[in-house]
C-alpha positions in Angstrom: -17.6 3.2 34.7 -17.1 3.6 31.0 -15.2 7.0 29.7 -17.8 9.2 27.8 -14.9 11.2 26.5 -13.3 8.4 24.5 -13.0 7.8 21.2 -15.6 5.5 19.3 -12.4 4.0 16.9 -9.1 4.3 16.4 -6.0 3.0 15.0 -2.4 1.2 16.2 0.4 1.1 14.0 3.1 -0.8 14.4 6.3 -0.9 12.8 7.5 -4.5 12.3 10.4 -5.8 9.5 10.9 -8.3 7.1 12.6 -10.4 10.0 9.1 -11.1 11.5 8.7 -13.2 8.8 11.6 -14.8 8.3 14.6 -15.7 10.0 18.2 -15.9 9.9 21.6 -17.4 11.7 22.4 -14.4 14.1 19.6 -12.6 14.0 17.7 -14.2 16.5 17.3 -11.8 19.0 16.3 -9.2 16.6 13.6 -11.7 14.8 12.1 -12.8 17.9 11.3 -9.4 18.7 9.7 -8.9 15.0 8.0 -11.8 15.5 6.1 -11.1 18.6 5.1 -7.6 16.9 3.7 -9.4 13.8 1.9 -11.6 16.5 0.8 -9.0 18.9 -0.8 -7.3 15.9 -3.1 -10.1 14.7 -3.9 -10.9 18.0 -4.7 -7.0 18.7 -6.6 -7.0 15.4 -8.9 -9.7 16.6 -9.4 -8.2 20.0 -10.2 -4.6 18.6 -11.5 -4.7 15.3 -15.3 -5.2 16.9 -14.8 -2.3 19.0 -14.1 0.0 15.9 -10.1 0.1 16.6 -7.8 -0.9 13.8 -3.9 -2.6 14.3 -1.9 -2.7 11.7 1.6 -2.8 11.2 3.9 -1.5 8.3 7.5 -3.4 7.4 9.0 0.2 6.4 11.7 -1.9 4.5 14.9 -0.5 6.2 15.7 2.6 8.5 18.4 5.1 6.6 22.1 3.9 7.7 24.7 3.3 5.0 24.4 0.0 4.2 20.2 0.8 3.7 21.2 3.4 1.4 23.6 1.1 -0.5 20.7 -1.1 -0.9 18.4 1.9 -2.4 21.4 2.8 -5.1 21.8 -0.5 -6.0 17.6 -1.2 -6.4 17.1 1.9 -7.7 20.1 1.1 -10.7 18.0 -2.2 -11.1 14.9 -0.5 -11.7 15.7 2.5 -13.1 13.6 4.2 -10.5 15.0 7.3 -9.1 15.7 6.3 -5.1 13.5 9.2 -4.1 10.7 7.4 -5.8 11.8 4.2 -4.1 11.7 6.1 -0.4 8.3 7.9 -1.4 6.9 4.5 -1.9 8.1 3.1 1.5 6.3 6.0 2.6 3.4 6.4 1.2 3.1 2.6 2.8 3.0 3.7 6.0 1.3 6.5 5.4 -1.5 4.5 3.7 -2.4 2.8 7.1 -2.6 5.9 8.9 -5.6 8.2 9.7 -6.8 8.8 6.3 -5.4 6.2 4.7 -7.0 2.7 4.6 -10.4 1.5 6.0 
């Protein structure tokens, strides 16, 4: 029996990383686990997208520990961007794929 109560579309987001596209000596654990995420997506993509559901996943860049935030000073002295501006953008990335973001 088919739910009359659920949605018509909707959306998945997942959060994946630069290491599921790449890889690296002692990072193999963590990249295999990025890499079936970037895979799972596509394949979800596929699956869904006819039934008006949407996968996606966002590479946020880096989560905020000290040696992320090292990074940020030191891109945001290469640019000349301020680092909030730098985080704001990683946002509005992920933000960009959710509900009222992209179609």
């Amino acid at each position: 029996m088919r739910c009359r109560r659920c949605a018509k579309a909707g959306r998945i987001i997942f959060t994946a990383s630069i290491w599921g596209r790449t890889a690296a000596a002692e990072f193999s654990a963590y990249s295999a686990s990025k890499h079936a995420i970037v895979g799972m997506t596509r394949s979800l993509a596929m699956e869904l997208g006819g039934k008006g559901i949407r996968v996606n996943a966002v590479a946020p860049g880096w989560v905020k520990t000290d040696q992320s935030m090292l990074s940020l000073e030191r891109m945001a002295e290469r640019s000349g961007l301020p680092e909030k501006q730098l985080l704001d953008e990683i946002i509005a990335g992920q933000l960009f794929a959710g509900p009222d973001g992209a179609s």
